[in-house]
N, C-alpha and C positions, 0 to 999 in steps of 0.2 A: 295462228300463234296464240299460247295459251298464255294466260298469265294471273296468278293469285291478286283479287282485288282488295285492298286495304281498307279494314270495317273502323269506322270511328266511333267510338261513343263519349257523346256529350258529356255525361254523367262523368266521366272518369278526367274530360279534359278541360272539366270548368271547376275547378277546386273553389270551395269559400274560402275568400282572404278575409273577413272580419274576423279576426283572432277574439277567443272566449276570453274573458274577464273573470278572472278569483281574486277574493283576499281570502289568504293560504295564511294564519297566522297573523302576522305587521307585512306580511309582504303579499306587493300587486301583481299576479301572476297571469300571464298571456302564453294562451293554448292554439294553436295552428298545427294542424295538418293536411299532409301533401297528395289528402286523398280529394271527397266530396262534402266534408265538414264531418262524416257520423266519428269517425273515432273522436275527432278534438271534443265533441260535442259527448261522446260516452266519457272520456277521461275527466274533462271536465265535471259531469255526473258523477264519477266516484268521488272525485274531492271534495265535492260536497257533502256525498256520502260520509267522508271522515272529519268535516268539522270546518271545511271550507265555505266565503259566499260566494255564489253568482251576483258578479255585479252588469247592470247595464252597459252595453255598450259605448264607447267613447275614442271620437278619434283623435282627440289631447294627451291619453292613454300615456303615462312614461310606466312600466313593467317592471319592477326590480328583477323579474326572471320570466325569459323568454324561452316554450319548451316549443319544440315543433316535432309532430308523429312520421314518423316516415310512411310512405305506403309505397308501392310497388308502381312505378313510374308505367304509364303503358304509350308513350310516342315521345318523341325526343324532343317535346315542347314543356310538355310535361315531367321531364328531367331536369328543363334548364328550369323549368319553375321554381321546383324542388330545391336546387340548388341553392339560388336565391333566400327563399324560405332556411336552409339551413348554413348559409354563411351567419345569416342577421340570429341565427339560435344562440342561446346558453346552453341548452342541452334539447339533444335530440335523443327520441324514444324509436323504438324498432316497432314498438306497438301499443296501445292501452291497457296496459296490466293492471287490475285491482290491487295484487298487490303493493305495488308499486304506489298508487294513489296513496293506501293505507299507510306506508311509511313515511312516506312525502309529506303526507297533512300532520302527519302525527311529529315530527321531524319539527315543520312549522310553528305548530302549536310549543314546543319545546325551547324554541327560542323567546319565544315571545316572554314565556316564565323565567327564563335564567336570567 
């Protein structure tokens, strides 16, 4: 009897839950995604790129805005993870768009002046 063996990889089913830390303008913003940290961790890197900090890590953390990346779920543990991860979102991304950072920060910065 024949039968297709089921390959798991680590990498895809152990996501980082320490969500990145920015101040995006006056506000604390918290980055997660539902992959193995590199998007949250590139996204993050663009916002900074436009005017955002990296702040230290902190698990007292309260986030005026919670973004979570999606990524492409590969076992159905890793859905209900996901899931999770984007009940607790404000806004969920389909992916890490530069441009997208660029308006975001710049968006931020905009409140802060008005």
């Amino acid at each position: 009897m024949k039968r297709s063996l089921q390959v798991f990889d680590e990498k895809a089913d152990s996501p980082v839950w320490t969500p990145r830390l920015l101040r995006v303008g006056d506000r604390l913003v918290s980055i997660l995604d539902t992959e193995d940290g590199t998007p949250s961790r590139r996204f993050a890197e663009m916002l900074a790129e436009g005017g955002a900090t990296l702040l230290e890590q902190s698990g007292d953390a309260n986030p005026d805005l919670r973004i979570v990346i999606r990524g492409a779920a590969v076992s159905a543990e890793a859905r209900r993870r996901a899931e999770v991860l984007e009940e607790a979102a404000d806004l969920i991304l389909g992916g890490a768009r530069p441009a997208f950072a660029r308006l975001f920060a710049s968006a931020c910065a905009h409140w802060v002046t008005d």
